[in-house]
N, C-alpha and C positions, 0 to 999 in steps of 0.2 A: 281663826281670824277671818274675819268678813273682807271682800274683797273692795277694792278702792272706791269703784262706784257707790257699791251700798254704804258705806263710812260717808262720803260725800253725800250719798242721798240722808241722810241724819241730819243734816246742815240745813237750816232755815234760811232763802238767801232773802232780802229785802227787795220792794219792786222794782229796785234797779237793781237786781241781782247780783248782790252784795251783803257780807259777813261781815262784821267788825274782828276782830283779832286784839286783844291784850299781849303784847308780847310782855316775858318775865327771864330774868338773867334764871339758869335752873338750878344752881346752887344757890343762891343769896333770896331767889323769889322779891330783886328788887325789878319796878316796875319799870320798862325801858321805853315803849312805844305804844301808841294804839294805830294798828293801818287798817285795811279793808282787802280781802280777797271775794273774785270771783270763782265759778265752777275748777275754769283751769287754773288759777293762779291756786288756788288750793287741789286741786291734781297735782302740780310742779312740785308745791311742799310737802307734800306728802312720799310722792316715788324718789325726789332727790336729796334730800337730807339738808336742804336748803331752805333759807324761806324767802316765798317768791309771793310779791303781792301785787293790788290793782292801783294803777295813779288815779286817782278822779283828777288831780289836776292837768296832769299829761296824758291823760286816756292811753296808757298803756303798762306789761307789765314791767315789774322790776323785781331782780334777785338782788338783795340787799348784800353793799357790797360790791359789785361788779365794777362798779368804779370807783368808789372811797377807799376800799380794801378792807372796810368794817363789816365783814359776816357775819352770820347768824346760823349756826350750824343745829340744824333740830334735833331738840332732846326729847321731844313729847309734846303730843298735841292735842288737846279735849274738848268737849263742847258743854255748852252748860245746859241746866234740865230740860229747857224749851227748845232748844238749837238752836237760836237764832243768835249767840254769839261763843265767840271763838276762845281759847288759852292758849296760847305756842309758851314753849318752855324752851331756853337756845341757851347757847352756848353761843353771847356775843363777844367778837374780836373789838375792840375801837371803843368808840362812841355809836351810840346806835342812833343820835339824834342829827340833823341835817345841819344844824346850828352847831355842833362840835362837841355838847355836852354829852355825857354818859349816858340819862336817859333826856327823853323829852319832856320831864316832867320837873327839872332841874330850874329853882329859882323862882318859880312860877307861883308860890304862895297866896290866895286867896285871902288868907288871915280868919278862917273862919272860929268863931268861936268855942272851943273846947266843951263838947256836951257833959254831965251830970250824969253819973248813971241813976238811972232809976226814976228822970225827971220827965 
C-alpha cells in the first residue's frame, strides 16, 4: 500500500484547492451528501477513520458530527479516473444532512423527465 502522501498526491485538487466528495451510506450505496476537502481535510479522513471536511462557507475544517452526534465513520474511499473527484463510502449515524433529513438529497426533486432508452 502506497503511503498517505502518495494516495493524496492522486487527488486532483481545483484552484482553490479543493476536491468534491460524494458521500454514499456503504451498505445501501444510498446517496447522503456532496462536501469538499482540502490537502489536510483529506489527510484527517484518511489516518482517522472519520470524515473530516472543508466549510467554504465557514472557512474551516469540520469532522462530521462533532456537534450533531451524526458521524460518519469511513468504510472506503476512491477517486475517480481523472482524480479530480472524490467517493467516501461511511457508515452514517443520524441524518447526515444539516436540515435533519437522512441525505441532502431528500425532497428536492427536479421532475426531470424520464429518458427512452435508445432515444
Amino acid at each position: 500500500m502506497s503511503t498517505v502522501d502518495e494516495r493524496i498526491s492522486a487527488v486532483v485538487f481545483n484552484a482553490d484547492g479543493l476536491a468534491p466528495v460524494i458521500v454514499q451510506q456503504w451498505d445501501t450505496l444510498e446517496v447522503l451528501m456532496l462536501a469538499w476537502v482540502d490537502h489536510e481535510a483529506l489527510r484527517r479522513t484518511l489516518t482517522t477513520g472519520r470524515a473530516v471536511y472543508w466549510s467554504r462557507s465557514r472557512q474551516e475544517y469540520w469532522r462530521k458530527g462533532d456537534t450533531s452526534g451524526h458521524i460518519q465513520v469511513v468504510r472506503e474511499m476512491r477517486h475517480d479516473c481523472d482524480g479530480d473527484a472524490l467517493l467516501l463510502l461511511v457508515d452514517q449515524t443520524g441524518p447526515a444532512c444539516h436540515t435533519g433529513t437522512r441525505t441532502c438529497f431528500d425532497g428536492r426533486d427536479l421532475g426531470a423527465v424520464p429518458g427512452v432508452e435508445g432515444a
